[in-house]
C-alpha positions in Angstrom: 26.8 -9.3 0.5 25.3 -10.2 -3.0 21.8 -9.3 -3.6 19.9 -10.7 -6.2 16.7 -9.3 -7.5 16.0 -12.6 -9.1 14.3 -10.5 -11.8 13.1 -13.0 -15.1 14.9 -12.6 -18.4 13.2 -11.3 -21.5 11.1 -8.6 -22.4 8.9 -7.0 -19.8 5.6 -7.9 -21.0 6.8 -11.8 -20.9 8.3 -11.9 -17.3 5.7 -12.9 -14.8 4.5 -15.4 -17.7 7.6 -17.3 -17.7 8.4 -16.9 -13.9 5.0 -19.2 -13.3 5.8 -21.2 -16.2 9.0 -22.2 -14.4 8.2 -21.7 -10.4 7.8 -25.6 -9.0 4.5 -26.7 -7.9 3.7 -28.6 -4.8 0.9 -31.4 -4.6 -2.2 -30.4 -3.0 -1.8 -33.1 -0.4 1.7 -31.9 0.6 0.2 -28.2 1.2 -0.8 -29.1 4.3 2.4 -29.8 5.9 3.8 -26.4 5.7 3.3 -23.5 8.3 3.6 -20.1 7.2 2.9 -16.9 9.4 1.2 -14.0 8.4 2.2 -10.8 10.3 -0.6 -8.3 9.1 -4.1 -8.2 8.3 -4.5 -5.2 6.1 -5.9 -5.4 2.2 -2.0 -7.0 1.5 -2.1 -9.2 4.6 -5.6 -10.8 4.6 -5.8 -11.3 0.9 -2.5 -13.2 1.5 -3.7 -15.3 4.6 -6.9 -16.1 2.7 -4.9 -16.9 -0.4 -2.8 -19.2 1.3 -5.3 -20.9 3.6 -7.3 -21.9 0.1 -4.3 -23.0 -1.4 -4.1 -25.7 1.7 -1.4 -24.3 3.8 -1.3 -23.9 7.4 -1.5 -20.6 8.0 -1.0 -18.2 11.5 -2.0 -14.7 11.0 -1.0 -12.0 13.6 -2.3 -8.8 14.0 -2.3 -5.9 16.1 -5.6 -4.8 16.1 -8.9 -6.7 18.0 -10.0 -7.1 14.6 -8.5 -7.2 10.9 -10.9 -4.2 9.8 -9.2 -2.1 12.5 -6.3 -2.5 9.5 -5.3 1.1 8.6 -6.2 -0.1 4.5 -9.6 1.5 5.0 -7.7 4.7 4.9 -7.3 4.2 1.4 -10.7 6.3 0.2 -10.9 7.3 -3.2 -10.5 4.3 -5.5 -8.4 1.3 -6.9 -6.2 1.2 -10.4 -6.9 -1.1 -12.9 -5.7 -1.2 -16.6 -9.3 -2.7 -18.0 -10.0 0.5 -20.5 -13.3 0.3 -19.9 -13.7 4.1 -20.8 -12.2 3.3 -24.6 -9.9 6.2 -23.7 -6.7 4.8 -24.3 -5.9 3.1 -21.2 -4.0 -0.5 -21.3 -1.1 -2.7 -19.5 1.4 -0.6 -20.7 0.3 2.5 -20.0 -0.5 1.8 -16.6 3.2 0.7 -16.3 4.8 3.3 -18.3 2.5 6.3 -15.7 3.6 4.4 -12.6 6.9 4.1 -13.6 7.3 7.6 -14.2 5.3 9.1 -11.8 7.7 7.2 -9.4 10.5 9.5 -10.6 11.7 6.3 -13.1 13.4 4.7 -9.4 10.7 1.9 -9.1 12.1 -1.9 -10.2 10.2 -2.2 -13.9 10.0 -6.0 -13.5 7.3 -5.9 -10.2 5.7 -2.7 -11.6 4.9 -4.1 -15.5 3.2 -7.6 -13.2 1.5 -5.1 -11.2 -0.3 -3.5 -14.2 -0.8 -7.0 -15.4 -2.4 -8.3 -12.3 -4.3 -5.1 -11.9 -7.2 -6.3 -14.8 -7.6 -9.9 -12.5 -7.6 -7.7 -8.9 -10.9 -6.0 -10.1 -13.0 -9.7 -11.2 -11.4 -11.0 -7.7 -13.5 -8.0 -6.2 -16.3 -8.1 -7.9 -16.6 -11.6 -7.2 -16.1 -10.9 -3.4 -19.1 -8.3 -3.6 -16.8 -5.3 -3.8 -19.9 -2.5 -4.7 -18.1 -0.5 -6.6 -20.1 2.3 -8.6 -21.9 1.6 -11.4 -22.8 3.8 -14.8 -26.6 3.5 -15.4 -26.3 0.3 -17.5 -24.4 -1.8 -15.4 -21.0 -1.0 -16.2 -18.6 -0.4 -13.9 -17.6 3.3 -13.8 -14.4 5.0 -13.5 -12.6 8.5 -12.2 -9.2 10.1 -13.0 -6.6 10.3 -10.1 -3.3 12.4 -10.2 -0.5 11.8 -12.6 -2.7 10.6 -15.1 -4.8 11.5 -18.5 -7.5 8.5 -18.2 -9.7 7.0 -16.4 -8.8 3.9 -14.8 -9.7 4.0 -10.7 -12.6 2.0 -9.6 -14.2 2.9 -6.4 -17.1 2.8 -4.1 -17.7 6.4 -3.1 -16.0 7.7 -0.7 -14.5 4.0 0.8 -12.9 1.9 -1.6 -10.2 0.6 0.6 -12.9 -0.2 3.3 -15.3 -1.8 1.1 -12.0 -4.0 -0.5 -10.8 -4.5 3.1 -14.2 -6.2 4.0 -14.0 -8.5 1.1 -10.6 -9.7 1.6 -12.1 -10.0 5.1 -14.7 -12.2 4.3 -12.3 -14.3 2.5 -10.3 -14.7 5.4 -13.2 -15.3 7.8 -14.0 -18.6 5.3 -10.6 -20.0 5.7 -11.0 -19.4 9.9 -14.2 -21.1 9.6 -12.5 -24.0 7.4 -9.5 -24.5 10.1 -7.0 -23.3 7.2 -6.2 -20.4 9.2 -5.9 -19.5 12.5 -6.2 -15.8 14.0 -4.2 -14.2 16.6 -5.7 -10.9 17.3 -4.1 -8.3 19.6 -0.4 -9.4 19.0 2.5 -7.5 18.6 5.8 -9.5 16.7 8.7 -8.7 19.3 11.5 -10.2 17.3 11.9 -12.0 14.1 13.3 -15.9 14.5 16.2 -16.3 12.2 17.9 -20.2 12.4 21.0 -20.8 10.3 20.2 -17.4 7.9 16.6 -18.9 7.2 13.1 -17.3 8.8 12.1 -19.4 11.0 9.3 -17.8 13.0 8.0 -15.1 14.9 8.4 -14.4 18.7 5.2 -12.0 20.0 3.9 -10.7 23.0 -0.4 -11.1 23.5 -1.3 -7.6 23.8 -4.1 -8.6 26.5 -2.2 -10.8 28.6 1.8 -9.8 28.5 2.5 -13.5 27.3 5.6 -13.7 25.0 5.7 -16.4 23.1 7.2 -18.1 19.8 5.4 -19.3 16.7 7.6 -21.9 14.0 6.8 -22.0 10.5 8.5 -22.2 6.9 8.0 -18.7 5.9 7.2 -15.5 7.4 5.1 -13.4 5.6 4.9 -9.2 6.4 2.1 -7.1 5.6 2.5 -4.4 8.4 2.2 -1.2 6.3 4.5 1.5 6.1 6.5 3.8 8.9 4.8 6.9 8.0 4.1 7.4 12.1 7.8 8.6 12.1 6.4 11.9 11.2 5.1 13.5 14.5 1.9 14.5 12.7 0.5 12.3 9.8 -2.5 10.9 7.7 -1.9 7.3 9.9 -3.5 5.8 12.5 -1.5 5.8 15.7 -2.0 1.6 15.6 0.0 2.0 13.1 3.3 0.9 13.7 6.3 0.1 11.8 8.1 -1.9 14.4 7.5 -5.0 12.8 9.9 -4.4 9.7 12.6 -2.6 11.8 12.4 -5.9 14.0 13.2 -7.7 10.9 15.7 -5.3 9.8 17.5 -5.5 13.1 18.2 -8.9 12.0 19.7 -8.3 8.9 16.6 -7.7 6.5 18.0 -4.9 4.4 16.0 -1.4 3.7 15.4 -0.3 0.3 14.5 3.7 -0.5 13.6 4.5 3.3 13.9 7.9 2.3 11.0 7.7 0.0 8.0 9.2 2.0 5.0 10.9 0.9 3.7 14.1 1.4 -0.4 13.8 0.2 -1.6 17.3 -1.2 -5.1 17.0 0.1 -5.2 16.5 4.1 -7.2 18.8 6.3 -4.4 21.4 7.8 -2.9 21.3 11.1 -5.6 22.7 13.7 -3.5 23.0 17.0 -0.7 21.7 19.0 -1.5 18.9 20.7 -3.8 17.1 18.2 -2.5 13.2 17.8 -2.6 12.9 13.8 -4.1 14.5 10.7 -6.9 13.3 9.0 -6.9 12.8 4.4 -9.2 13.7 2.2 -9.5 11.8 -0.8 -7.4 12.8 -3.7 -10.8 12.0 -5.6 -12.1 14.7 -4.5 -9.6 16.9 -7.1 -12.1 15.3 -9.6 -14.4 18.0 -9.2 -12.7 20.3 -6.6 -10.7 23.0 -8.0 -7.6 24.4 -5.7 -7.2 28.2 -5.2 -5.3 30.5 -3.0 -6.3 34.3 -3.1 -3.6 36.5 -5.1 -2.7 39.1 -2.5 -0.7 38.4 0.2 -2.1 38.0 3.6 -5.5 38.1 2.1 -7.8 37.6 5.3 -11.2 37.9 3.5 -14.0 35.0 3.4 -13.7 32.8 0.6 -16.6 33.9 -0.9 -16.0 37.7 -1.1 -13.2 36.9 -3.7 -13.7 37.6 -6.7 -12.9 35.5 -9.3 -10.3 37.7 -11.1 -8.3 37.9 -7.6 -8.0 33.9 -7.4 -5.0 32.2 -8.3 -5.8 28.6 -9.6 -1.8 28.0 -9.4 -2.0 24.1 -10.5 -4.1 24.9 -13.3 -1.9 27.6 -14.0 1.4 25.9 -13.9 0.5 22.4 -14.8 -2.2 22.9 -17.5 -2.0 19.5 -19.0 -3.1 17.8 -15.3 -4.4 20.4 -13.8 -5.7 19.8 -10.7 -4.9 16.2 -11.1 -1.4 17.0 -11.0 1.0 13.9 -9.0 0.8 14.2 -5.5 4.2 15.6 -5.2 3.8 17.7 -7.4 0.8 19.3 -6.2 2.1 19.0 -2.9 5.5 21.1 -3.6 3.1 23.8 -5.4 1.0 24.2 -2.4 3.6 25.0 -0.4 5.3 26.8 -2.5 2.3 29.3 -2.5 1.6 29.2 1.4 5.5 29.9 1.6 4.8 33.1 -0.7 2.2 34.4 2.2 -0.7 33.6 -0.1 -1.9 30.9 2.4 -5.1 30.7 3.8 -6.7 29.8 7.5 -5.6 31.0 10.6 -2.1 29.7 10.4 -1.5 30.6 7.0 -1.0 27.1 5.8 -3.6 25.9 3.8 -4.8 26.3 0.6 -8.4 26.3 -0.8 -10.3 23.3 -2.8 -13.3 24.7 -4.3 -16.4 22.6 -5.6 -18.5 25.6 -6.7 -18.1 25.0 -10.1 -19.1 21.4 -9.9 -21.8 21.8 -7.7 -23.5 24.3 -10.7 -22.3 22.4 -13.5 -23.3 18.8 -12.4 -25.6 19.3 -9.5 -25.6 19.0 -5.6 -26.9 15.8 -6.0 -24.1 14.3 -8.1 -21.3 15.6 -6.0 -23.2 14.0 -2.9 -23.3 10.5 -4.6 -19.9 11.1 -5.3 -18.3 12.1 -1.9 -21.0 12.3 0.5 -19.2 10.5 3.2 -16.2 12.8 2.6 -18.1 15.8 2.6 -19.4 14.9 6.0 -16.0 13.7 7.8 -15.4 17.4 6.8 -17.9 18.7 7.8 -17.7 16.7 11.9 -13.8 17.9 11.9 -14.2 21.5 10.9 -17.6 22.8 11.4 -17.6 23.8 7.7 -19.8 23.5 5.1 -17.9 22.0 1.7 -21.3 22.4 -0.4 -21.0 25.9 0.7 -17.5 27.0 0.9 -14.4 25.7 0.0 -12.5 22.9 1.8 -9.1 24.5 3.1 -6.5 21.6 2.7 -2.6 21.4 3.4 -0.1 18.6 2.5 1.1 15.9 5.1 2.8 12.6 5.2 1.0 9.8 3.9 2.6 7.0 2.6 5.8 5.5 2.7 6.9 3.8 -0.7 10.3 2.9 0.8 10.7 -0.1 2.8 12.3 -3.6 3.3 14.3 -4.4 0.5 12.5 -7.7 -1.9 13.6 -9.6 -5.1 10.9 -9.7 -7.7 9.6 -12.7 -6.1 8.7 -10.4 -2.5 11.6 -12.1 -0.7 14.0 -10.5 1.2 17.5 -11.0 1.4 16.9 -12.9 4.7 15.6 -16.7 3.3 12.2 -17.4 4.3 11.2 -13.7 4.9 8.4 -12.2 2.8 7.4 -8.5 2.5 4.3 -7.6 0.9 2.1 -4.3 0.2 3.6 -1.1 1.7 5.9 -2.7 4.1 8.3 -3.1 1.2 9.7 -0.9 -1.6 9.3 -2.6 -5.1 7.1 -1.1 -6.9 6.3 3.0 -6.4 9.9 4.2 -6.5 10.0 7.8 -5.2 6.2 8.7 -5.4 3.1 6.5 -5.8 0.5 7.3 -7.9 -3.1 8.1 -6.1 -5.0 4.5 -6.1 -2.2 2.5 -6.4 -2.0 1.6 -3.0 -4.7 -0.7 -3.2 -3.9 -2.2 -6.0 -0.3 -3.2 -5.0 -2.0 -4.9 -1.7 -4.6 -6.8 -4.0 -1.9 -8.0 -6.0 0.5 -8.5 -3.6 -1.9 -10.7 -1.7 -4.0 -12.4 -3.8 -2.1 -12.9 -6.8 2.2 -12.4 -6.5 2.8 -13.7 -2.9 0.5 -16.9 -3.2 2.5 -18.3 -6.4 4.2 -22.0 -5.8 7.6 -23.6 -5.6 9.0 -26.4 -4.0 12.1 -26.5 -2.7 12.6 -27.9 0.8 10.6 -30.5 3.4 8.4 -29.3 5.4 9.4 -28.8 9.4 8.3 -31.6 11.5 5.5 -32.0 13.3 7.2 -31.5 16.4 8.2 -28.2 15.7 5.0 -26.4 14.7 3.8 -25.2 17.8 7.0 -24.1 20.0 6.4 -21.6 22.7 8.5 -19.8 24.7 9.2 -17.1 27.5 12.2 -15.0 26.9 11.9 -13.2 23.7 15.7 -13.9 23.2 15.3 -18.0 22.9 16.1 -19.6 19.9 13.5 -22.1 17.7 14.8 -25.6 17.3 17.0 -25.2 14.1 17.2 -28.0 11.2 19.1 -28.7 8.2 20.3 -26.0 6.2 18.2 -26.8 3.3 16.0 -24.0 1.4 13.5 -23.2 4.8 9.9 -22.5 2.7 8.0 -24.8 0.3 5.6 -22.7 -1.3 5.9 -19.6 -2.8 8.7 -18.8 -5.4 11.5 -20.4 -7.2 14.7 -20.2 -5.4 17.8 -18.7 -6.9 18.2 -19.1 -10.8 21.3 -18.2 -9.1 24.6 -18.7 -10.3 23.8 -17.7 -13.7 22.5 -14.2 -12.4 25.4 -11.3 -11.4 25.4 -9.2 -8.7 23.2 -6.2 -9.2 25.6 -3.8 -8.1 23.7 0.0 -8.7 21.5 -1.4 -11.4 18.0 0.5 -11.5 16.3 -2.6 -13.0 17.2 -4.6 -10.0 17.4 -2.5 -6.9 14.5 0.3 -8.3 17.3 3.4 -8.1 20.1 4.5 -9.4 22.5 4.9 -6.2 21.5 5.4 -2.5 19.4 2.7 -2.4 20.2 0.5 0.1 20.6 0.6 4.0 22.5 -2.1 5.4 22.7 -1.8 9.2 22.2 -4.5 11.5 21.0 -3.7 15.2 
């Protein structure tokens, strides 16, 4: 099998330029015969649907949830990434690519991460203009925080719930397209099985959730926004609704995995508080803005936080990372904390857990401050534990979060199965082995609204006929048709015969070796 990350030549910085330059366009009044389904409708998923139906293309969007702000996105709490500099501190395009990059451990495709920093200046206007409230500097302006891995300021964010408030403007968005007839919602669904007709997606087989009906949906291209498989974990930061099923449907029929290895493990998650608990719950990495993480020095060190002295505290990320701090990566920090609860310096009744402190803050900026900052955090704290935050420290413990491996996409989101698009975290383009804190967000903005929405022609549309097939057995095939390119709308197909096989190339697959799972079910 020859995979072909269908990367642009030239220099990085000209790339997505002269992929739009040469993708082919397709005449507004021809938009409308397409179908294209939308499985997801997360910040990636909606933002696409939306997208899409404004474009003029028929679009079907599944999800499993009663509602697309059940989407686990909201999850997302402590800000966005955007390249804008408006902090004069040194921040720009390449920057942003260069600390993703390697913060990723170098194993993330450099094409799709150098368009992410691109796109991530446009993501922030599109939210502002959707009446994202981000915070504001007295003037006006918006204002920025730091987030792990980095030495600027560059994530946006609206207290304590970014990815909410950004969920409920791509919402909005795709509410206007319902209302206009571009789209049409399918709430409660699961995808059973993905429809794949002479190699091409084809469609989507699904079961209604409320009624048992199994049925099949037709279309030119399948798009997935599903999230990641982080739920493989017994305990972790996702919701149970959160299910990866839809991706290893699709790789069951051929779609290949890229990195599935790559999980994360966030550093700042409320610990573990009993055995038969369902998930664990994450607080923001903003909070290691002002939040300074100790453990006591002594071993075994049962007293109150508070009757520590300062002389017996062992700041250990300050100590061994002094350049970030506390804003060291997230697997950094994450390693470190164990590291130290492994050592018997850990703290709560189980011994795992470390301390994240806001003392110093609270004196040096005010109460006040800190609650305009994380009020909303501070009290989800506060409702799980019993504890105070404003008066003692938060005790927090790593956990899996994220998963930035996923199905396998050329720079232009497709698969290697024809048809079959993978967008935010449900693939594994751009994050390599670790994702930056408030880059999750970003990649489903842009994913959504900006890289999966870009034109091409190459095929005719499915007949009429054909668009609203339904069937009983999950197992049924849709009506194939001629073997031509099967989608009309997003991205050039194959500059192909000119481009080699990518072999263990890091610039095309994202890693070095390892990289690919190819197992059909």
């Amino acid at each position: 099998m020859e995979i072909n990350a269908k990367i642009p030549p030239g220099k990085l910085a000209e790339k997505w330029a002269k992929a739009k330059s040469t993708y082919k366009l397709v005449n507004p009044s021809n938009k409308r015969k397409y179908d294209v389904i939308v499985v997801g409708a997360g910040l990636a998923g909606a933002a696409t649907a939306a997208s899409l139906g404004e474009l003029g293309y028929n679009v079907k969007c599944f999800v499993f949830h009663d509602s697309p702000r059940r989407a686990h996105s909201i999850a997302a709490q402590g800000g966005i990434n955007a390249a804008k500099n408006y902090q004069n501190d040194g921040d720009s395009i390449q920057r942003l690519f260069y600390d993703t990059i390697k913060g990723g451990d170098y194993r993330a495709r450099e094409g799709n991460v150098y368009r992410l920093a691109e796109l991530s200046v446009s993501i922030i206007d599109q939210a502002v203009a959707q009446g994202v409230p981000f915070a504001r500097e007295y003037g006006g302006v918006l204002e920025n925080r730091s987030f792990g891995g980095v030495q600027v300021s560059r994530t946006f964010y609206a207290r304590g719930q970014t990815g909410q408030q950004l969920l409920l403007g791509a919402f909005q968005a795709l509410e206007r397209q319902i209302a206009l007839g571009t789209v049409k919602m399918y709430n409660r669904y699961d995808m059973l099985d993905l429809v794949v007709v002479d190699g091409h997606a084809k469609g989507i087989v699904t079961r209604n959730l409320l009624t048992g009906a199994v049925e099949s949906h037709a279309a030119d291209a399948v798009v997935l926004g599903t999230g990641g498989y982080v739920n493989v974990f017994y305990l972790s930061t996702n919701a149970k609704a959160s299910n990866a099923t839809a991706i290893w449907r699709a790789h069951r029929r051929g779609a290949l995995f890229g990195n599935p290895c790559y999980t994360q493990i966030h550093p700042t998650c409320i610990p573990q508080a009993g055995d038969f608990q369902s998930k664990l719950t994450l607080m923001s990495e903003s909070l290691r803005n002002d939040g300074r993480i100790w453990v006591p020095k002594a071993k075994a060190d049962k007293r109150a936080p508070g009757d520590i002295p300062e002389g017996e505290r062992d700041y250990f990320l300050e100590r061994k990372y002094p350049s970030f701090g506390n804003l060291a990566p997230r697997d950094i920090a994450s390693r470190a904390s164990k590291e130290v609860c492994d050592e018997g310096q850990g703290i709560g009744p189980s011994g795992r857990g470390v301390y994240l402190d806001f003392a110093d803050s609270i004196e040096r900026l005010g109460r006040k401050t800190i609650e305009e900052r994380y009020a909303n955090l501070f009290e989800m704290y506060h409702d799980i534990t019993g504890e105070d935050p404003y008066r003692q420290p938060m005790r927090i413990y790593p956990a899996p979060h994220y998963s930035m491996g996923g199905l396998w996409v050329d720079y232009n989101l497709m698969s290697n199965i024809p048809g079959l698009y993978v967008i935010g975290e449900a693939n594994f383009s751009d994050h390599g082995a670790n994702r930056l804190g408030a880059s999750a967000l970003m990649q489903g903005l842009a994913d959504g609204t900006l890289s999966c929405p870009s034109p091409s022609a190459t095929t005719s549309p499915r007949s009429s006929a054909r668009r609203s097939a339904q069937i009983a057995p999950s197992s049924a095939r849709l009506p194939s048709r001629s073997r031509r390119e099967p989608h009309a709308f997003f991205l050039q197909r194959e500059r192909a015969a000119s481009t080699p096989s990518i072999g263990n190339s890091a610039e095309s697959c994202g890693t070095s070796a390892g990289w690919l799972e190819a197992r059909k079910g």
